[in-house]
C-alpha positions as semicolon CSV with decimal commas, in nm:
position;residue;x (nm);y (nm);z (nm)
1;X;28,611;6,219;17,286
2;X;28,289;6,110;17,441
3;X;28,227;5,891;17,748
4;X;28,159;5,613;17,490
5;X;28,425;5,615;17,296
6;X;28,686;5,627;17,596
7;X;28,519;5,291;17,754
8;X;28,581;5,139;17,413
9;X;28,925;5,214;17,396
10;X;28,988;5,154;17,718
11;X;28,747;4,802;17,691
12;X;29,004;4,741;17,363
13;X;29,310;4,793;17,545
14;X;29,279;4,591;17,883
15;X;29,262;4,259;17,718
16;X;29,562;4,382;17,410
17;X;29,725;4,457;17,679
18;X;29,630;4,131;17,887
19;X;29,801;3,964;17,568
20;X;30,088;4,081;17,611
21;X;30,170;4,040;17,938
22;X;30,088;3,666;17,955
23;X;30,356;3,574;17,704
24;X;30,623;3,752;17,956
25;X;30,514;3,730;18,334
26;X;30,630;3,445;18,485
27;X;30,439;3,103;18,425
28;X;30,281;3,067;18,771
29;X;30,144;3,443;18,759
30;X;29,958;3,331;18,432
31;X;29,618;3,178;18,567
32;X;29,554;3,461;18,823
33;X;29,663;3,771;18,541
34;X;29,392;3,586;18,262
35;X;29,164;3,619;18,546
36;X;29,247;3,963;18,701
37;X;29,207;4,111;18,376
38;X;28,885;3,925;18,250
39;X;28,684;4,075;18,528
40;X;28,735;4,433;18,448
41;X;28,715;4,372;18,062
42;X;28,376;4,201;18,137
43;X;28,261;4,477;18,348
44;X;28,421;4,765;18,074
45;X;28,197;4,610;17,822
46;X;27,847;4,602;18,052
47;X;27,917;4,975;18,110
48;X;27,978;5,030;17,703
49;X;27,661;4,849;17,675
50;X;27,439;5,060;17,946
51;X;27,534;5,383;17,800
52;X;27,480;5,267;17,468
53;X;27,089;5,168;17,567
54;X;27,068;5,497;17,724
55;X;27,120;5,700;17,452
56;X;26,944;5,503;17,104
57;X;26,882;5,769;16,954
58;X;27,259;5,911;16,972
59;X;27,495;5,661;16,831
60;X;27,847;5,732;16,767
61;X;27,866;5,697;16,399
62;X;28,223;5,754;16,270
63;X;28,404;5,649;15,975
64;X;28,622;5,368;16,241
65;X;28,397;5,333;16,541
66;X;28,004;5,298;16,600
67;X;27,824;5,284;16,890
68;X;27,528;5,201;16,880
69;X;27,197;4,946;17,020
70;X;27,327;4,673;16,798
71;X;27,727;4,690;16,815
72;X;27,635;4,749;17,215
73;X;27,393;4,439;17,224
74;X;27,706;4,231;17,060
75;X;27,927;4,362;17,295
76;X;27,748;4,268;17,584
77;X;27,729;3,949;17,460
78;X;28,127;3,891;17,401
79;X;28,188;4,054;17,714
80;X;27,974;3,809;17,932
81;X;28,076;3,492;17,748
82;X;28,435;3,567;17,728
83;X;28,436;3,689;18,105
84;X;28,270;3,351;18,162
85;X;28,506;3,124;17,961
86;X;28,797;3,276;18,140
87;X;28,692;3,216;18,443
88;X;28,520;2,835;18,338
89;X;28,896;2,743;18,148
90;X;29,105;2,652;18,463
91;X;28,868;2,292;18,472
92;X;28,951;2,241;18,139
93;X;29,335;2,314;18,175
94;X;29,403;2,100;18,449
95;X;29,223;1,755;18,309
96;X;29,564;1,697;18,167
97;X;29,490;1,671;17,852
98;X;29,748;1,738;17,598
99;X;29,840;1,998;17,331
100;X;30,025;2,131;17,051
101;X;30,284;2,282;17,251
102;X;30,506;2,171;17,584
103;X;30,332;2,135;17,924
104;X;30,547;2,401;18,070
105;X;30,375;2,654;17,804
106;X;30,015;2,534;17,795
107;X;29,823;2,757;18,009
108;X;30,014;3,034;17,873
109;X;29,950;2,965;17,470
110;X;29,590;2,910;17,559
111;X;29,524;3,195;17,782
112;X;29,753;3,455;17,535
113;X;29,576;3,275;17,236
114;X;29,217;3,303;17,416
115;X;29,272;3,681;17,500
116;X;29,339;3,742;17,175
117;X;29,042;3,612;17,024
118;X;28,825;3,795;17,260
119;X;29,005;4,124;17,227
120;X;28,943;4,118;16,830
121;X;28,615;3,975;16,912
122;X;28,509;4,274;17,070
123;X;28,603;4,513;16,832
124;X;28,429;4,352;16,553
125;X;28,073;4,510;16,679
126;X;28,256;4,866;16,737
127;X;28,428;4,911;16,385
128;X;28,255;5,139;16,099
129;X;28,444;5,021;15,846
130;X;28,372;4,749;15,633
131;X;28,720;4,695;15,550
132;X;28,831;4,703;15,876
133;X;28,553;4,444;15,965
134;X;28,713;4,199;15,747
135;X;29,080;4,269;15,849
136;X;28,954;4,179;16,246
137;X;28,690;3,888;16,097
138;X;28,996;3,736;15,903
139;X;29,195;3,856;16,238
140;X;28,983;3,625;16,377
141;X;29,049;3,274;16,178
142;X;29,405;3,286;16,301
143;X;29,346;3,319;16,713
144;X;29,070;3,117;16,686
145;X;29,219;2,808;16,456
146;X;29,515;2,756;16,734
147;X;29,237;2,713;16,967
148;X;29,053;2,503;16,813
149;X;29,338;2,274;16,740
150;X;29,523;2,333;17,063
151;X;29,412;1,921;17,226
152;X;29,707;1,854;16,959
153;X;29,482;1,568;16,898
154;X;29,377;1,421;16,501
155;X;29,058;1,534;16,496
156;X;29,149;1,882;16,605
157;X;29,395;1,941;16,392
158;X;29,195;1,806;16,147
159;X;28,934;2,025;16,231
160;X;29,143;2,349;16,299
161;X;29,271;2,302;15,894
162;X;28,901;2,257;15,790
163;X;28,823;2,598;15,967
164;X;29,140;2,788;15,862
165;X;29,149;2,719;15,475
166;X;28,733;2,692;15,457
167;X;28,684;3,022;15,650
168;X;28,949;3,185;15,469
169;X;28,889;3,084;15,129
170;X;28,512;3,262;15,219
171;X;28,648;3,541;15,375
172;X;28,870;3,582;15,034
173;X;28,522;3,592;14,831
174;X;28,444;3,854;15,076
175;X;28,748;4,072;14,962
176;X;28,645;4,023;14,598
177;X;28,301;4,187;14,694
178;X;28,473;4,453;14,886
179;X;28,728;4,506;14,629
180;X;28,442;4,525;14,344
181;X;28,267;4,821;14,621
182;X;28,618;4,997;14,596
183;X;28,623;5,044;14,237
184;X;28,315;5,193;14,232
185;X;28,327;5,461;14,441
186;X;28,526;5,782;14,313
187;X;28,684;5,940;14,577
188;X;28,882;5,645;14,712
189;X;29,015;5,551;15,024
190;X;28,939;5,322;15,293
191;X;28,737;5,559;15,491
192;X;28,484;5,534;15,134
193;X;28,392;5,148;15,283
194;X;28,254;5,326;15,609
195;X;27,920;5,223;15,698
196;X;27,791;5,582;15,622
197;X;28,014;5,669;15,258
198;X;27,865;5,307;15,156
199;X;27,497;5,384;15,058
200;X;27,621;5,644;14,808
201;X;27,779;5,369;14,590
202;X;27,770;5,486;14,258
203;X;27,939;5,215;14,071
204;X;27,575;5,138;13,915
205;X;27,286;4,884;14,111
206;X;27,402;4,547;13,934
207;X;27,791;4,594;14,026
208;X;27,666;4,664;14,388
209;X;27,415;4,325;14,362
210;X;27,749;4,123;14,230
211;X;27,976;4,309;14,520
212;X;27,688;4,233;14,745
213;X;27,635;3,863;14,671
214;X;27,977;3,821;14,706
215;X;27,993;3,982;15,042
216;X;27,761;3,776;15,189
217;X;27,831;3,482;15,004
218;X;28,200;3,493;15,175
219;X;28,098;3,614;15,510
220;X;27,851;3,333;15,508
221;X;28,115;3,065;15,539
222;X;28,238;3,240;15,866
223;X;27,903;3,257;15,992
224;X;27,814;2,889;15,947
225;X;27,501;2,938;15,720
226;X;27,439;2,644;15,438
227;X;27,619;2,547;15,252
228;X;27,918;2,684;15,322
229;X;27,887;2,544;15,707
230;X;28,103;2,253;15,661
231;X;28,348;2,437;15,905
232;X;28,149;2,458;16,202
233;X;28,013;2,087;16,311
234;X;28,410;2,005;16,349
235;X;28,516;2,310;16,501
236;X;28,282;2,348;16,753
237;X;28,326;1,976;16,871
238;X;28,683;1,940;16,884
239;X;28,771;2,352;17,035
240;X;28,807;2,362;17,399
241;X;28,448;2,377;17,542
242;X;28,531;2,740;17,689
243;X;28,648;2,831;17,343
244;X;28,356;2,612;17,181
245;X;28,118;2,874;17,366
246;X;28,301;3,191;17,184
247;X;28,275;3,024;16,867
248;X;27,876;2,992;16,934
249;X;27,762;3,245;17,136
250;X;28,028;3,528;17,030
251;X;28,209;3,449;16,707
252;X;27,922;3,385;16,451
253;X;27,667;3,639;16,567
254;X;27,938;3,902;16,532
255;X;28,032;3,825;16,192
256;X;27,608;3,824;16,108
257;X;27,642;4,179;16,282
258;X;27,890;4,234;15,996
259;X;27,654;4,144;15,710
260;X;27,343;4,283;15,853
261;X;27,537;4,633;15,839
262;X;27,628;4,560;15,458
263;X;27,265;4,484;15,412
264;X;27,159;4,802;15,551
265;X;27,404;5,016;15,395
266;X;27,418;4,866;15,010
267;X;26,985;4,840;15,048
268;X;26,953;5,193;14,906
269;X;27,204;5,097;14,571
270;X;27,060;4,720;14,542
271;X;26,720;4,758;14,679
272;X;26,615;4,676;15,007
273;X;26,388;4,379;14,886
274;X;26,661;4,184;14,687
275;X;26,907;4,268;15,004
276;X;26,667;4,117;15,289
277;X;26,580;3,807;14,996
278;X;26,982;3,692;15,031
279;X;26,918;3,712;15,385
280;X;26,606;3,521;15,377
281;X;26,736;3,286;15,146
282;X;27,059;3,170;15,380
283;X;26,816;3,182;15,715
284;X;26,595;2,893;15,550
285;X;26,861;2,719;15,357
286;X;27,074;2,696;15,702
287;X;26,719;2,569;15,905
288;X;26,660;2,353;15,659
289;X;27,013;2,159;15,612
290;X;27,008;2,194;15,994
291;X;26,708;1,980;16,053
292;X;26,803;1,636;15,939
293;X;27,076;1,608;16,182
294;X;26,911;1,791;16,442
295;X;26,691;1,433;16,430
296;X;26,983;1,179;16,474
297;X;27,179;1,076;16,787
298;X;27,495;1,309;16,826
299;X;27,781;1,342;17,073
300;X;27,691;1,687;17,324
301;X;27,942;1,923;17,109
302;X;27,833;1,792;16,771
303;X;27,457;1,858;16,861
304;X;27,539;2,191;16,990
305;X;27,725;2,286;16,653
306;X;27,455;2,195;16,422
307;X;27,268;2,364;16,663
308;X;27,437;2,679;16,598
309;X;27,351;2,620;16,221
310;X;26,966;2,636;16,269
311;X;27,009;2,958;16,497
312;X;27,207;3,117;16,262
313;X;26,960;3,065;16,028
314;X;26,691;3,206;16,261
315;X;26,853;3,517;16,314
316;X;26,897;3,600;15,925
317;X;26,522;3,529;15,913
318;X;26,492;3,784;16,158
319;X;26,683;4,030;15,935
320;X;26,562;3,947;15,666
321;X;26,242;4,028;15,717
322;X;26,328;4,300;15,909
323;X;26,056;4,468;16,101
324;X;26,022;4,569;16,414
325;X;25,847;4,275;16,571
326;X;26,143;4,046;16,366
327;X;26,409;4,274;16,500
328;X;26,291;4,268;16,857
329;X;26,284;3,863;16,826
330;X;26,643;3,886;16,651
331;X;26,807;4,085;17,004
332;X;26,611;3,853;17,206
333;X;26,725;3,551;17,024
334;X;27,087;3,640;17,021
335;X;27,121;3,676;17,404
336;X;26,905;3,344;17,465
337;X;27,110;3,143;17,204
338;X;27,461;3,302;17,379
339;X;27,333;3,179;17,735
340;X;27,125;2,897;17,642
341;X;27,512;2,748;17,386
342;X;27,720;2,882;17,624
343;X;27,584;2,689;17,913
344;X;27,627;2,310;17,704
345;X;27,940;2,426;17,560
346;X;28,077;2,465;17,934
347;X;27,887;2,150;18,089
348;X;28,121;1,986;17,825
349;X;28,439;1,987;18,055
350;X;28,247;1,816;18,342
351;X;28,095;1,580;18,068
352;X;28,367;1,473;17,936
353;X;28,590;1,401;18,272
354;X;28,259;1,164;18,351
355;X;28,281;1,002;18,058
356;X;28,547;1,010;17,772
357;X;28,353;0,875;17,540
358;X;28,111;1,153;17,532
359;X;28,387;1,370;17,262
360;X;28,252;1,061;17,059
361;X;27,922;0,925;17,088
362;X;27,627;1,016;17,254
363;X;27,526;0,955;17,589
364;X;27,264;0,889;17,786
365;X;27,170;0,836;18,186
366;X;27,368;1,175;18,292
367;X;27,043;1,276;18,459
368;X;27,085;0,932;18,721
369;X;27,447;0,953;18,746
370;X;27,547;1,315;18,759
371;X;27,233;1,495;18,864
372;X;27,385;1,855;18,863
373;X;27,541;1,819;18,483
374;X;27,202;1,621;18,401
375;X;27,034;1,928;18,485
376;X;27,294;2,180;18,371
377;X;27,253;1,992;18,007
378;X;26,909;1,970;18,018
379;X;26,816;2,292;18,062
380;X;27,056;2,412;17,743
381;X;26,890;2,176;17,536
382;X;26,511;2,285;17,667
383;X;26,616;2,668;17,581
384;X;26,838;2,590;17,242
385;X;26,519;2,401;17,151
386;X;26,336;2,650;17,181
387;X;26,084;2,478;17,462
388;X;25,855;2,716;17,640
389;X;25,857;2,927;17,793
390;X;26,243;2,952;17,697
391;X;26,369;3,292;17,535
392;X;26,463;3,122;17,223
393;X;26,075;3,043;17,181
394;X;25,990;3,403;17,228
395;X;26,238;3,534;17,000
396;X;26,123;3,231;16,726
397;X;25,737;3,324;16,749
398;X;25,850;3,719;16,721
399;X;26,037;3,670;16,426
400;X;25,780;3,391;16,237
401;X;25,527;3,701;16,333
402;X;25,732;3,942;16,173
403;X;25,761;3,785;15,882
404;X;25,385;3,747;15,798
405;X;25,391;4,136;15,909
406;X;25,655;4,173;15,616
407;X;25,480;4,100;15,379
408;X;25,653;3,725;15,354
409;X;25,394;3,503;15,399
410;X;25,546;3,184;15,227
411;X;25,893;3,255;15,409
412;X;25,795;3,284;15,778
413;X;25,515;2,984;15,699
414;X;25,791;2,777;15,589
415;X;25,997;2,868;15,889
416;X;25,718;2,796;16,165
417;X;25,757;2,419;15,978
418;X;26,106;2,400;16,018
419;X;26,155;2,500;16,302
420;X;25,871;2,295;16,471
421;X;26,050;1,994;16,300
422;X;26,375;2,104;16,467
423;X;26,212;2,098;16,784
424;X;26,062;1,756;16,731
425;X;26,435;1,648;16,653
């Protein structure tokens, strides 16, 4: 077993275990457990990451685990922002607020329910499997939909049913295109959906296009792309904030890790133009739905979720056209958009003790009365807008470049448009 794979485990097992334990140690050891063990998690998964950059060109590639740039770059990613919303959720546990279960159990459902989510979370970047990938993607829809309903409120209910049956009913179109890969490959087995038994797919090119299509066409409801985003807007605006900035920041771009693997392993048996065109297809459609709302007058969350749908969209661009100037702006993009979404999602707690109505309806003059949260929300927006000299507008002109170096003129032309009209929004 190498270095690599022993942090994993280990980076696996400390918040499983961290699980556990906070449904049985006594209710005042709760808070200061959930943060004992976030720390070290955090720190497991910066270590994963730095031996993972060291050695590029030697990935673990097995038929369960990978380790490599991109799974490490994702890692890094749910590491930091889950370290961060651990330590960020005691403000939003003691506003008072209520919740689906009794006062005497609310920090523990949250914090069990919120290690959870990050512990699948992190595996989803480390699995080689594609069927394992969905069993911890679908793994996901049922930590994540407690916490996204766990004010005990309308709305959030409301909102955690949208994103249970919605997600699920995508993730089932998912299983179809898995299923249809199954069939076609002769040996058998689970360990034939590996990322590296895939690519020798011999079920014939147009069964792979239909298992493909419906791969992505599933996984794109748990992503957020158009127009199978309904999900998302309600979510994201009625989850905890801390758990608001795992959807964002962690959640999605994991699940686009997911399908940017299936594009890379089913390109040799569908062709690697007609892969990257799906890809293409959902980055614009997503920008473009995106942009109309990015121009009205939203309440903080609400912005930040449709916000999430444009950057989604950005980043299958980036695939999509897939060279290396589009892939450098893709890593650079996911990191900004975690900080940058992360950030707002947080400054939502403080937000919304200063003014209730703020769940609701815009608001404006935070800069006069709250100077600190003025600036803490004003520098989110600058960066998820994409303002320079902001990451995000790096990352944009890399991948708009790339995609005139691809050989997609009318593509990256018609994102430079939309995304300089989602900046004028």
């Amino acid at each position: 077993m190498t270095s690599r794979e022993l942090i994993a485990a280990a980076m696996l097992a400390l918040p499983a275990t961290a699980t556990v334990l906070l449904m049985l140690v006594p209710r005042r050891a709760v808070p200061g457990l959930a943060r004992a063990a976030a720390l070290p998690t955090g720190a497991l998964a910066a270590a994963l990451t730095v031996l993972a950059l060291r050695l590029p060109g030697d990935p673990v590639s097995g038929d369960w685990l990978v380790v490599d740039v991109a799974g490490a770059l994702l890692v890094a990613v749910i590491g930091a922002v889950g370290l961060a919303s651990v330590l960020v959720s005691p403000a939003y546990l003691d506003d008072g607020g209520g919740s689906l279960v009794a006062p005497e159990r609310r920090q523990r459902i949250y914090y069990a329910a919120l290690y959870a989510f990050w512990t699948i979370l992190l595996a989803v970047p480390l699995t080689g499997n594609l069927g394992v990938a969905w069993l911890l993607v679908e793994a996901t829809t049922a930590a994540s939909a407690l916490l996204v309903g766990f004010s005990g409120k309308p709305r959030a209910l409301e909102a955690a049913w949208k994103y249970l049956v919605l997600t699920s009913l995508g993730l089932g179109v998912a299983l179809l295109g898995i299923v249809t890969l199954a069939a076609g490959i002769p040996a058998g087995g689970l360990t034939e959906l590996s990322w590296q038994s895939l690519p020798s797919y011999s079920g014939g090119s147009e069964a792979a296009l239909l298992a493909y299509l419906l791969l992505l066409a599933g996984l794109a409801a748990k992503i957020g792309w158009a127009p199978v985003h309904n999900w998302l807007p309600d979510a994201h605006s009625e989850a905890p904030p801390p758990v608001s900035a795992l959807l964002s920041a962690a959640l999605l771009p994991a699940v686009l890790l997911v399908a940017w693997r299936s594009e890379q392993a089913l390109a040799p048996v569908v062709g690697e133009r007609t892969a990257r065109g799906v890809l293409i297809g959902f980055g614009l459609a997503s920008l473009a739905v995106a942009i109309p709302f990015l121009w009205r007058s939203l309440p903080w969350k609400r912005l930040l979720a449709y916000s999430s749908l444009e950057h989604m969209g950005v980043i299958a661009l980036g695939i999509g056209f897939g060279t290396p100037l589009a892939l450098a702006g893709v890593a650079i993009h996911i990191t900004g958009h975690a900080v940058a979404k992360a950030l707002g999602f947080y400054a939502a707690t403080p937000l919304l003790s200063h003014d209730p109505r703020a769940g609701e309806h815009p608001v404006t003059g935070i800069a006069r009365s709250k100077r600190p949260l003025g600036a803490t929300m004003g520098i989110s927006l600058a960066a998820v807008a994409g303002l320079p000299p902001s990451p995000l507008f790096v990352s944009e002109v890399l991948i708009v470049a790339g995609g005139f170096q691809a050989g997609h003129p009318w593509a990256a032309g018609a994102t430079a448009l939309l995304l300089a009209l989602g900046f004028l929004g």
